[in-house]
C-alpha atoms as a printed R data frame, in Angstrom:
    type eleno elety resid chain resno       x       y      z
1   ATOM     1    CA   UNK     A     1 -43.568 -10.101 38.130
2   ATOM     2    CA   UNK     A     2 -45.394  -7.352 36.539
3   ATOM     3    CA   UNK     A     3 -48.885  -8.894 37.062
4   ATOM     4    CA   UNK     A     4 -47.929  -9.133 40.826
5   ATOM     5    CA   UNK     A     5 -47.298  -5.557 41.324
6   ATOM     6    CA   UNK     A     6 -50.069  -4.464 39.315
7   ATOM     7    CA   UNK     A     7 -52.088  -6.790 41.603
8   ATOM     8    CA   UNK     A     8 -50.025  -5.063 44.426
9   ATOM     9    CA   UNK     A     9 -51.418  -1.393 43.383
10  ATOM    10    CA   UNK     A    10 -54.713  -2.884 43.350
11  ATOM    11    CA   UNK     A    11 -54.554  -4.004 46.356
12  ATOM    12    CA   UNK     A    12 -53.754  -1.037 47.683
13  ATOM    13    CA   UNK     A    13 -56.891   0.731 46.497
14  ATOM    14    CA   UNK     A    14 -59.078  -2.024 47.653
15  ATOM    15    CA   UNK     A    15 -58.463  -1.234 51.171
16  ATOM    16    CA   UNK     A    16 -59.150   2.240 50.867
17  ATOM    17    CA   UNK     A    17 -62.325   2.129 49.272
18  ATOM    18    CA   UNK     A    18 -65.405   3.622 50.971
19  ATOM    19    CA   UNK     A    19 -66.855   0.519 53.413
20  ATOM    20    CA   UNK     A    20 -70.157   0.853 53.674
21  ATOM    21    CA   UNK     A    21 -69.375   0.794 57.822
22  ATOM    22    CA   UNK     A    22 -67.535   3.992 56.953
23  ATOM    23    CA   UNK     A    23 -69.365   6.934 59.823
24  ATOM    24    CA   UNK     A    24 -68.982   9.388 57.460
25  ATOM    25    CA   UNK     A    25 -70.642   7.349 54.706
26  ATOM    26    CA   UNK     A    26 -73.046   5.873 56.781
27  ATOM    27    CA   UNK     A    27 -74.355   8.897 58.890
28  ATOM    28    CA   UNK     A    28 -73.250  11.751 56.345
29  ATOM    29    CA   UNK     A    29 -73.098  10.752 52.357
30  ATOM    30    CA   UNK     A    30 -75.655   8.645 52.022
31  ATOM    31    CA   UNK     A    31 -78.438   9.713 54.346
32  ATOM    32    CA   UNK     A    32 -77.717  13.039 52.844
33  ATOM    33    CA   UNK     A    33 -78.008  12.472 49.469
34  ATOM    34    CA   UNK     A    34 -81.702  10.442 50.282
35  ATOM    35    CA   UNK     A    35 -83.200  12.901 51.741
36  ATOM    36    CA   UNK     A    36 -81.958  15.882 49.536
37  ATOM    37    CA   UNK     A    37 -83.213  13.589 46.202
38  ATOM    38    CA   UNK     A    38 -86.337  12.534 48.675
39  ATOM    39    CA   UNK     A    39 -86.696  16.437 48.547
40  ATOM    40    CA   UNK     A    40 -85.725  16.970 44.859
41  ATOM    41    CA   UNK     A    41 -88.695  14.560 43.726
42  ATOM    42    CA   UNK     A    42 -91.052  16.597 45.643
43  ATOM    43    CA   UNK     A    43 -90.232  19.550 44.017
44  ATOM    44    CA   UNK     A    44 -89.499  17.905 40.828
45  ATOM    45    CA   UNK     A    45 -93.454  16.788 40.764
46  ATOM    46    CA   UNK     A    46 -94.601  20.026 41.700
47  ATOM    47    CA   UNK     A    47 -92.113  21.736 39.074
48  ATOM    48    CA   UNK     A    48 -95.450  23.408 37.253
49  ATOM    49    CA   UNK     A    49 -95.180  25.722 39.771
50  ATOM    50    CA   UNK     A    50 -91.989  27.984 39.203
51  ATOM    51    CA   UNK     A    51 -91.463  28.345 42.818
52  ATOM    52    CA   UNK     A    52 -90.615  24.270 43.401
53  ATOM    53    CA   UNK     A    53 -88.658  24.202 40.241
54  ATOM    54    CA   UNK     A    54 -86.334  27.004 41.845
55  ATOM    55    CA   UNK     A    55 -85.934  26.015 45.121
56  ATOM    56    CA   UNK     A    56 -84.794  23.013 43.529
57  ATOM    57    CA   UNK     A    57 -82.064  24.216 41.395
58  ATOM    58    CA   UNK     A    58 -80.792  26.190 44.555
59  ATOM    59    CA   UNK     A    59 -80.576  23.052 46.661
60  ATOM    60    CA   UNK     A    60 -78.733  20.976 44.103
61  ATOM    61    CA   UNK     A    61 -76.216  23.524 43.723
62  ATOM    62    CA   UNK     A    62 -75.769  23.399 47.311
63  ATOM    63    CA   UNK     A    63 -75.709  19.770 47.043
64  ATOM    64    CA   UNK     A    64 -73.266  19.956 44.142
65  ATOM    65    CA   UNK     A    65 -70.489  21.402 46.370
66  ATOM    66    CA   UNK     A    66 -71.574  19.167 49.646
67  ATOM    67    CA   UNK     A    67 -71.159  15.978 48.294
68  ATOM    68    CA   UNK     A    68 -69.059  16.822 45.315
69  ATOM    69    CA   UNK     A    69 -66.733  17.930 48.126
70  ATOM    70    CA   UNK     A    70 -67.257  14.676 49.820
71  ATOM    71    CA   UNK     A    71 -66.265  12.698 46.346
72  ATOM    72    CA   UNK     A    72 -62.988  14.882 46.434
73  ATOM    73    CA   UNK     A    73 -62.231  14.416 49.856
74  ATOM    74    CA   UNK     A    74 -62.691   9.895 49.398
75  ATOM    75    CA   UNK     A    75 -61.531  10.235 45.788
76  ATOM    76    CA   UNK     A    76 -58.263  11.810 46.798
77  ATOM    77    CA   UNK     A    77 -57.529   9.503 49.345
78  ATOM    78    CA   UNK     A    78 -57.634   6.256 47.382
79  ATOM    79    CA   UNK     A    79 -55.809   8.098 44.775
80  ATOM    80    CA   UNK     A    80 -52.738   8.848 47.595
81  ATOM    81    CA   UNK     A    81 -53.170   5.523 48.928
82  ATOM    82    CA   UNK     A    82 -52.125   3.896 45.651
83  ATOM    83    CA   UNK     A    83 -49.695   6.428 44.688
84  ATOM    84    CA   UNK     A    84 -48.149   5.533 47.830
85  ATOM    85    CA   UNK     A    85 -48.158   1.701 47.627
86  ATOM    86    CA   UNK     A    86 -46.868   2.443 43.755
87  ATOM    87    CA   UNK     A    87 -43.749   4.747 44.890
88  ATOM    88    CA   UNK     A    88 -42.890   1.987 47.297
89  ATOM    89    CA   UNK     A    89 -43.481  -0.914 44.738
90  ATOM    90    CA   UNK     A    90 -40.585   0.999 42.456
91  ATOM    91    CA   UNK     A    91 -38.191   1.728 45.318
92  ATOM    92    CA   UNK     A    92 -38.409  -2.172 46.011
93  ATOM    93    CA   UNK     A    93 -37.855  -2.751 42.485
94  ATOM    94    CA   UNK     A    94 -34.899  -0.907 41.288
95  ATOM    95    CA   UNK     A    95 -33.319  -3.280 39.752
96  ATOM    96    CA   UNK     A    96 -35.657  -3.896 37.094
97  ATOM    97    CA   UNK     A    97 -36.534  -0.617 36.937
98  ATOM    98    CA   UNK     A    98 -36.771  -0.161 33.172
99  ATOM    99    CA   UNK     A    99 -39.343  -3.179 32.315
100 ATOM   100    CA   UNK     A   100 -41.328  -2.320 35.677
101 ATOM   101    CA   UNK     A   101 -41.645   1.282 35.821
102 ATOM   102    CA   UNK     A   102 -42.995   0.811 32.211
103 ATOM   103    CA   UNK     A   103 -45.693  -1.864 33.284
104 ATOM   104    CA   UNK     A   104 -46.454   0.757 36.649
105 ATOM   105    CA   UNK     A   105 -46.783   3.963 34.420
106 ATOM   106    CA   UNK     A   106 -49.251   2.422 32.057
107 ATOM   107    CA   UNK     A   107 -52.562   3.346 34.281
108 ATOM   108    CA   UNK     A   108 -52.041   6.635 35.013
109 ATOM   109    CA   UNK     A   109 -53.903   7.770 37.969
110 ATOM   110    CA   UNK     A   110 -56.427  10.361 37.275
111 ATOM   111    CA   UNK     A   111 -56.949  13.058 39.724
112 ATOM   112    CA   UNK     A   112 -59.692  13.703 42.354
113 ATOM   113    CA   UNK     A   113 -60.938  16.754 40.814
114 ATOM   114    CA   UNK     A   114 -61.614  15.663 37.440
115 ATOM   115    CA   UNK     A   115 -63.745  12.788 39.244
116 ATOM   116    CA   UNK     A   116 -65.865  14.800 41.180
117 ATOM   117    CA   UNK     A   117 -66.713  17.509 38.846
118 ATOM   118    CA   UNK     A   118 -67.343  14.410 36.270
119 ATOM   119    CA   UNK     A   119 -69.543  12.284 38.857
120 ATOM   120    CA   UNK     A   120 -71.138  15.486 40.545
121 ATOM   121    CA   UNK     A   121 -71.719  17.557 37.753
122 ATOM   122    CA   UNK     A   122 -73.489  14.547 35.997
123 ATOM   123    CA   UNK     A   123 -75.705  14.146 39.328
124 ATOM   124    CA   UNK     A   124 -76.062  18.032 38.972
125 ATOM   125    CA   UNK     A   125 -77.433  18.075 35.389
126 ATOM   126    CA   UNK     A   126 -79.416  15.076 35.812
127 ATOM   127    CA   UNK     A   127 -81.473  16.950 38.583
128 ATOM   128    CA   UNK     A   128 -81.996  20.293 36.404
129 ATOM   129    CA   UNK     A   129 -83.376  18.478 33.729
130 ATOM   130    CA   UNK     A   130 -87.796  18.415 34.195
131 ATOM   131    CA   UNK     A   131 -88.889  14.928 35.659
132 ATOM   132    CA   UNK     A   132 -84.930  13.349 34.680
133 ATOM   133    CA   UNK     A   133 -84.908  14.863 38.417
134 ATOM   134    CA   UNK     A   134 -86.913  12.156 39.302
135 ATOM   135    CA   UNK     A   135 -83.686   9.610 39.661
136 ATOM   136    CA   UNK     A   136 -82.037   9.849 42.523
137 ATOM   137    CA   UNK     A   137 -78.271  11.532 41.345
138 ATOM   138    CA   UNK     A   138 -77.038  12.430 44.256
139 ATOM   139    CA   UNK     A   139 -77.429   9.098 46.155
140 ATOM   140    CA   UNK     A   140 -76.414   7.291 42.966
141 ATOM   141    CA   UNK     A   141 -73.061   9.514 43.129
142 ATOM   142    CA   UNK     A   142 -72.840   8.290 46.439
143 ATOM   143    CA   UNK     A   143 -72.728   5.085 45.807
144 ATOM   144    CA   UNK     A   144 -70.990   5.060 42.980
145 ATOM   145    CA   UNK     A   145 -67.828   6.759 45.219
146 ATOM   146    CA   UNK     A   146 -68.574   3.961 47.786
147 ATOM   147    CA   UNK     A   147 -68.054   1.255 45.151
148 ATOM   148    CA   UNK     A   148 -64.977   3.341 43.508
149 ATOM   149    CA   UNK     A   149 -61.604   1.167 43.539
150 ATOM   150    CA   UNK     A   150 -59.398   3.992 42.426
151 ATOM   151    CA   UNK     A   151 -58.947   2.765 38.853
């Protein structure tokens, strides 16, 4: 019984993951974060230069708060989705309440925020360390919230 509604929750998040048919992910996110870490190698290889190397750190913090914002904003809803489905799995099940709500309690859901400053300040570093700039973060972050299942 427990393993169902565990299954149940997970469910729930599956279908609110980012689909890579997703318009905003498709014409927003991810073309985005290409072209601003297209950019970001460009300047990153001509980083002897102060000029490049400053540009650059300006346009990844304004890349920090576009798609960080963007992680929030898909992060937030998987989270409610499954908070949802998990408030209506323990209505359902008030009559084993006390076994159940311990099994549904056990993976606490961690909150949007703390995801996108962890994924998108990790992108943001990455890119202000010399030639580490190379890697793509930003798309990587991208992808990374497409694949997220709202553990």
């Amino acid at each position: 019984m427990a393993e169902a509604a565990e299954q149940y929750i997970e469910d729930a998040g599956e279908k609110t993951r980012v689909s890579p048919l997703d318009p905003d992910f498709l014409l927003f996110a991810l073309p985005f974060a290409m072209i601003v870490d297209a950019i970001d190698i460009v300047l990153e290889l001509a980083s002897f230069l102060v000029i490049p190397k400053l540009i650059g750190i300006g346009m990844d913090i304004f890349t920090f708060s576009v798609i960080g914002g963007w992680i929030y904003f898909r992060t937030n809803k998987i989270i409610k989705r499954r908070k949802e489905q998990k408030e209506a799995l323990q209505k359902q099940m008030t009559q084993k309440a006390g076994k159940m709500e311990q099994q549904l309690m056990k993976g606490a859901v961690k909150g949007p925020l703390r995801k996108t400053l962890v994924r998108a300040g990790v992108a943001m570093l990455g890119e202000l360390i010399p030639f580490v700039g190379l890697i793509p973060f930003w798309t990587i972050s991208v992808i990374l919230t497409l694949k997220e299942k709202g553990e």
